[in-house]
C-alpha positions as CSV (number, residue, x, y, z in Angstrom):
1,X,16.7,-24.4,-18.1
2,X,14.1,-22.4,-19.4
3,X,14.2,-18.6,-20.3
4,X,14.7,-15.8,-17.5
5,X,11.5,-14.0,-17.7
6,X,11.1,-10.1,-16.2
7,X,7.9,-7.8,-15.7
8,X,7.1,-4.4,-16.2
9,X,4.4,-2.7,-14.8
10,X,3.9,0.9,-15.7
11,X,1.9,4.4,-15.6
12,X,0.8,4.8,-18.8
13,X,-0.1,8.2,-17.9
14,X,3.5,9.4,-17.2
15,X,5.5,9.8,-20.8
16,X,8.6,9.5,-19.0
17,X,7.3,5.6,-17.7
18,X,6.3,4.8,-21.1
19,X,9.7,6.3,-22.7
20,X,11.4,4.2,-20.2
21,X,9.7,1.0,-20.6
22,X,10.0,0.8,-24.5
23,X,13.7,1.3,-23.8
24,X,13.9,-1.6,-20.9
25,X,12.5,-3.9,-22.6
26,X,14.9,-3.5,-25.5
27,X,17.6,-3.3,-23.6
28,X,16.9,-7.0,-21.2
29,X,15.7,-8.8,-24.4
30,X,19.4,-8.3,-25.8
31,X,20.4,-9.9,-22.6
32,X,18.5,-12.9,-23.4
33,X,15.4,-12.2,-21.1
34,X,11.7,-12.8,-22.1
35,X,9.6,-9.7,-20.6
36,X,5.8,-9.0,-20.2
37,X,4.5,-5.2,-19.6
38,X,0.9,-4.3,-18.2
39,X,-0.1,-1.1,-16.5
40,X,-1.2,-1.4,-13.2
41,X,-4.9,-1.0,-14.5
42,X,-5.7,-4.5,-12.7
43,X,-4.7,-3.6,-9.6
44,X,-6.6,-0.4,-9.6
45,X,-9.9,-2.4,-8.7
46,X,-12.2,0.7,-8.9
47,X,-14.8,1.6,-7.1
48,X,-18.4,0.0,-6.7
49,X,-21.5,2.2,-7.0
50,X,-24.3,2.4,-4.3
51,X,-27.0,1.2,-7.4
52,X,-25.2,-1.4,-9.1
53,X,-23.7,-5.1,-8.2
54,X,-20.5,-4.7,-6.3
55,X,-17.5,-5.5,-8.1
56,X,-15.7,-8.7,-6.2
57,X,-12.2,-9.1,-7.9
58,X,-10.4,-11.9,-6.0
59,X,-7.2,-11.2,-4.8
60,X,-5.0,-14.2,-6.2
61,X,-6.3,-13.3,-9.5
62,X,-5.2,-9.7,-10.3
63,X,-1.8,-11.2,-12.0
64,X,-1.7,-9.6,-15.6
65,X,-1.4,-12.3,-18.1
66,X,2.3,-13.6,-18.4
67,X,3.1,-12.4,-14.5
68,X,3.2,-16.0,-12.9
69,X,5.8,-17.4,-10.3
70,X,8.1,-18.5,-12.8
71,X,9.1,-14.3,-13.4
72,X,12.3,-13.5,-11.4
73,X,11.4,-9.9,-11.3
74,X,9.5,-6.8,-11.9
75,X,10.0,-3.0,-12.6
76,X,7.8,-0.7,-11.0
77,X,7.8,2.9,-13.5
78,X,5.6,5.2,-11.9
79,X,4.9,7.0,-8.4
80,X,3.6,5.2,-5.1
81,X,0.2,4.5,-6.8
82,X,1.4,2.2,-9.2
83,X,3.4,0.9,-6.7
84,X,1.1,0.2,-4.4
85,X,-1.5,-1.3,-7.6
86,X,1.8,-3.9,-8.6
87,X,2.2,-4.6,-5.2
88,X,-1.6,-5.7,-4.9
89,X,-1.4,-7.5,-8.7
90,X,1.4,-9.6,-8.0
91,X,2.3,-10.4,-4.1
92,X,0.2,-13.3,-4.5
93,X,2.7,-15.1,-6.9
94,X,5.6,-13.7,-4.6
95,X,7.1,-11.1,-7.5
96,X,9.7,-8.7,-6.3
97,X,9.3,-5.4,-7.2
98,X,11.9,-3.1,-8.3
99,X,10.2,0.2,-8.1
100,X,11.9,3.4,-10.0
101,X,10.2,6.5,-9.0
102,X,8.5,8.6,-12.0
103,X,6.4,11.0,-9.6
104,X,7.3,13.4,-7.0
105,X,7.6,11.8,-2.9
106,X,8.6,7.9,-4.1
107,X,8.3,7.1,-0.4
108,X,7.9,3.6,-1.7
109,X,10.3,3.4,-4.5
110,X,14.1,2.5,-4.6
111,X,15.5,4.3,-7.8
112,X,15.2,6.9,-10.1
113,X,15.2,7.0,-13.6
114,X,18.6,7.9,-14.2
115,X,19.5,4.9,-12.5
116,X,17.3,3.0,-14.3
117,X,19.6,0.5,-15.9
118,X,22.7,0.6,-13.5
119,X,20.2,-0.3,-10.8
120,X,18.3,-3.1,-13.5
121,X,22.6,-4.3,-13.8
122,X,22.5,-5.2,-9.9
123,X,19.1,-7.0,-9.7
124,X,20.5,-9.3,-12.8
125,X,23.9,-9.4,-11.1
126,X,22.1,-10.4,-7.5
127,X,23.8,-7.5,-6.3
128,X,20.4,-7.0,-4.0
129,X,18.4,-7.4,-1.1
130,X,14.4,-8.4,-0.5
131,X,12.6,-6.2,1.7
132,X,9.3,-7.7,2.6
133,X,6.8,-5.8,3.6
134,X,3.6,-7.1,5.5
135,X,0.0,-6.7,3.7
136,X,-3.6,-6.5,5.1
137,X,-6.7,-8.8,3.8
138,X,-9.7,-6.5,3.4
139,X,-13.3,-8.4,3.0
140,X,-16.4,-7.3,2.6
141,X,-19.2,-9.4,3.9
142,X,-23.0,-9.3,3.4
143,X,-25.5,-11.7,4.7
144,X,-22.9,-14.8,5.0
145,X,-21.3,-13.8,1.7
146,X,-18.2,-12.5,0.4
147,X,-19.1,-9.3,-1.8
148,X,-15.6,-7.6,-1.8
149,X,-12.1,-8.2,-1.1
150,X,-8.7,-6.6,-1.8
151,X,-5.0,-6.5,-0.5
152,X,-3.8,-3.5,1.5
153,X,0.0,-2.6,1.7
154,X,-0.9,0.4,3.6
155,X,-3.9,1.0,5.0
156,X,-8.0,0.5,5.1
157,X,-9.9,4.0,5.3
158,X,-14.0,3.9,6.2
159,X,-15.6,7.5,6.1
160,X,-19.0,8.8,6.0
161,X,-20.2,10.7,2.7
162,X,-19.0,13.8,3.3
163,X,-15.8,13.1,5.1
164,X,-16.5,15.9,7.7
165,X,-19.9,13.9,9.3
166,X,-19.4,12.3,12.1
167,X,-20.4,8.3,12.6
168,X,-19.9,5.8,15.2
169,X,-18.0,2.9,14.3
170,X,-18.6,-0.8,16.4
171,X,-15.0,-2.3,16.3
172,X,-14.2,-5.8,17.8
173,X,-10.1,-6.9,17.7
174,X,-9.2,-10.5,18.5
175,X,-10.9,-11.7,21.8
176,X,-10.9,-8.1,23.3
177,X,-14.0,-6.6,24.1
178,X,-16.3,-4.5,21.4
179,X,-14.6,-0.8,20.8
180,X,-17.1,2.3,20.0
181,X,-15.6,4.7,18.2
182,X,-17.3,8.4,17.4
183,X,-15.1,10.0,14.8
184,X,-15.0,11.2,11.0
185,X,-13.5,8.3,9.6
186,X,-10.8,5.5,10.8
187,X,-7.7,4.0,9.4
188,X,-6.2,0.7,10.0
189,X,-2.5,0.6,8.9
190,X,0.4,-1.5,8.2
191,X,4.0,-0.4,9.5
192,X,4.2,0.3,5.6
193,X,1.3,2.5,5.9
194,X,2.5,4.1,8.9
195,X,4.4,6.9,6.9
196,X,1.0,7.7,4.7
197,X,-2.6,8.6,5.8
198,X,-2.4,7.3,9.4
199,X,0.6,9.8,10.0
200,X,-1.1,12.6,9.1
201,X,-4.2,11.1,11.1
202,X,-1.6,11.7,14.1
203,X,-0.7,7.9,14.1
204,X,2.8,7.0,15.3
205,X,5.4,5.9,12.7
206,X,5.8,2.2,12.8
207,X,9.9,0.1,11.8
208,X,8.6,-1.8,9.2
209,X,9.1,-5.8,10.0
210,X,7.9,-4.7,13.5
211,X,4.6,-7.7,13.6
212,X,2.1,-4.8,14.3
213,X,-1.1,-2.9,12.6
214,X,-2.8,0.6,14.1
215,X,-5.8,2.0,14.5
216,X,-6.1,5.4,14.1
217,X,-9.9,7.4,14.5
218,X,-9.6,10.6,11.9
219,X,-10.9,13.7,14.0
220,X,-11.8,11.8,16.6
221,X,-14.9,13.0,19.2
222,X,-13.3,12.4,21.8
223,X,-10.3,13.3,23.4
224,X,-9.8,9.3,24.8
225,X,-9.8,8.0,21.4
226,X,-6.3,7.9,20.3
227,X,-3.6,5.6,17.9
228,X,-4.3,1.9,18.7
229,X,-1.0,-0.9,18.0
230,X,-1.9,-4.1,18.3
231,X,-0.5,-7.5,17.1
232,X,-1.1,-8.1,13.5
233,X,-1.6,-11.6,14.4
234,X,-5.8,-9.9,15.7
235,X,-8.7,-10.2,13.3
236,X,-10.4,-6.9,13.0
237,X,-14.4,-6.5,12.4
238,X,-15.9,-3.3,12.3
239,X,-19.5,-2.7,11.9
240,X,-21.2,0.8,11.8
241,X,-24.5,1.1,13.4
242,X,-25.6,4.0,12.0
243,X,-28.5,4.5,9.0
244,X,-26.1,6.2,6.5
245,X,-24.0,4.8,3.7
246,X,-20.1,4.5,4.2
247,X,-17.4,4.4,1.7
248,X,-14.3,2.0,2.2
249,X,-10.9,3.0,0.4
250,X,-8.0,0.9,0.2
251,X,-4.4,2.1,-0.5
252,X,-6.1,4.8,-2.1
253,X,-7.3,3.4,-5.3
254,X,-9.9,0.5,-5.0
255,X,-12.8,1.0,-2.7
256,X,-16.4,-0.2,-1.4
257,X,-19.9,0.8,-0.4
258,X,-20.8,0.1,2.6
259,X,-24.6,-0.5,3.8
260,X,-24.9,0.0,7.5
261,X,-25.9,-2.8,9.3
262,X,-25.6,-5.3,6.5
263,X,-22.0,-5.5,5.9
264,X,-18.9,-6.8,8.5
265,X,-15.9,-5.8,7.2
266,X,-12.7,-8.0,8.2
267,X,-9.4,-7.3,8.3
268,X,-6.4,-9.5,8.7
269,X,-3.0,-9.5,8.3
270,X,-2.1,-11.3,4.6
271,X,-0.3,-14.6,4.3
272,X,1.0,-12.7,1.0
273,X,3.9,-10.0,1.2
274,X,4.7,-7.3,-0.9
275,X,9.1,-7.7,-2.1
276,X,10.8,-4.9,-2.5
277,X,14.0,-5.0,-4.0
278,X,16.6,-3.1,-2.8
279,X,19.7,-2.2,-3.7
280,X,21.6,-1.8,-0.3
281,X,20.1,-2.4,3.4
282,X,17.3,-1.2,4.2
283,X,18.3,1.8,6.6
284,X,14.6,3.3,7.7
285,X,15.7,6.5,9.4
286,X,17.8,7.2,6.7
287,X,14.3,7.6,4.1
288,X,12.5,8.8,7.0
289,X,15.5,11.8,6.9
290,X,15.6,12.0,2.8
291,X,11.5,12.1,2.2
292,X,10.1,13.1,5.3
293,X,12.9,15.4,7.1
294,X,12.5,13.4,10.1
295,X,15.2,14.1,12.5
296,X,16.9,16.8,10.9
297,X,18.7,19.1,12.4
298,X,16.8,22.8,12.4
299,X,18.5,24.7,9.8
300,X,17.8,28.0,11.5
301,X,19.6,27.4,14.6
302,X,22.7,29.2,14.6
303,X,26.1,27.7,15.1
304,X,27.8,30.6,16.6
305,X,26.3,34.0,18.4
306,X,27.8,37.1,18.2
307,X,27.4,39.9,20.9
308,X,26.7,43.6,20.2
């Protein structure tokens, strides 16, 4: 049997990550383990620039070297960023993801650093539980050709250059007929992303597992224009009509230019999931209650009233 073999990928921006990761690796390659570290540079694909080639990084091949299907695990040190940048580097070679929060809201993330190692203890004990998590396919098409793909755990966002200009989108979904959209901008979310952009778009907040995707117009010109769910099982093309340039942003940290009426952009639900590891059921209200206050009882409401 060969060696165990464990990731980590990290913010090397975040001291605390860096402190933490010197310290893991240490600590598992005492226990016998083989680990590989990489930022999650990779997975931050950039952005491509209205005057120069478009940068098309292919989504199986994001994997820092060493992170192959024969790793058992990975650490995730850092906020929801780098989460969402691991997620996108190595759900093609189906590489759970234990992610330890670093930043502030960790929507995404299972632990702390405190917990660091106790929680490392469980995953090596299989004292765990995979929560897979459904991912979008984003592709960029020009003239026949494939000019830009990436992998989406949360959403798509397309917006005119300044946000606040209105533009008219040409959206088809599965077999349905042709939707025309007049808004700022649009979203198109996984249940995972339901929680991020969309609901503060005024999208509803979607169970993850539930086989869905949304989408959501941002300041929309009309008041018949609302959310959208819709199997995730549709193809989505959207097209913009209009003369001026559009940008497309993925999970917030790789993007494209868009040039209006040469590029389709398709979307469809990923045969690749994102794994995330966690440490006891997955109980949804409960983090919708702990980083979101959802449901919470108003703490201003009195229990008792006295009269004069």
């Amino acid at each position: 049997m060969g060696q165990s073999k464990a990731g980590i990928i990290y913010n090397d921006s975040k001291p605390s990550a860096l402190r933490a990761k010197d310290s893991m690796v240490e600590w598992l390659e005492t226990k016998g383990w083989k680990v590989h570290t990489a930022t999650g540079t990779s997975g931050i694909l950039g952005y491509s620039q209205p005057h120069s080639p478009v940068r098309h990084s292919p989504i199986d091949r994001l994997a820092p070297p060493g992170f192959d299907t024969d790793m058992d695990f990975a650490i995730v040190l850092g906020g929801d960023g780098t989460v969402l940048a691991a997620a996108r580097q190595l759900a093609p070679h189906r590489i759970p993801l234990l992610a330890v929060n670093t930043g502030h809201l960790g929507f995404l993330t299972e632990t702390y650093l405190p917990l660091l190692f106790k929680a490392t203890e469980a995953v090596l004990s299989g004292d765990c539980y995979l929560d897979e998590r459904t991912m979008i396919a984003v592709q960029v098409w020009r003239e026949g050709a494939l000019i830009w793909e990436a992998l989406a755990l949360n959403e798509l966002v397309l917006h005119r250059e300044p946000l606040t200009s209105m533009c008219h989108f040409e959206i088809s979904i599965g077999e349905h007929s042709p939707l025309d959209v007049a808004a700022d901008g649009i979203i198109v979310a996984t249940p995972t992303g339901s929680t991020a952009y969309a609901l503060s778009a005024g999208g509803p907040v979607v169970i993850p597992g539930v086989s869905v995707l949304q989408l959501i117009p941002i300041c929309a010109h009309s008041l018949a224009s609302r959310a959208l769910v819709f199997p995730d099982s549709e193809l989505i093309q959207i097209v913009s009509p209009q003369q001026d340039q559009l940008i497309l942003v993925v999970d917030g940290n790789a993007g494209c230019y868009i040039s209006p009426h040469r590029d389709e952009i398709r979307i469809a639900r990923s045969s690749y999931q994102t794994q995330l590891i966690r440490l006891k059921r997955a109980e949804f209200f409960r983090l919708l209650r702990e980083k979101l206050g959802w449901g919470l009882t108003h703490a201003s409401k009195p229990t008792s009233v006295e009269l004069p």
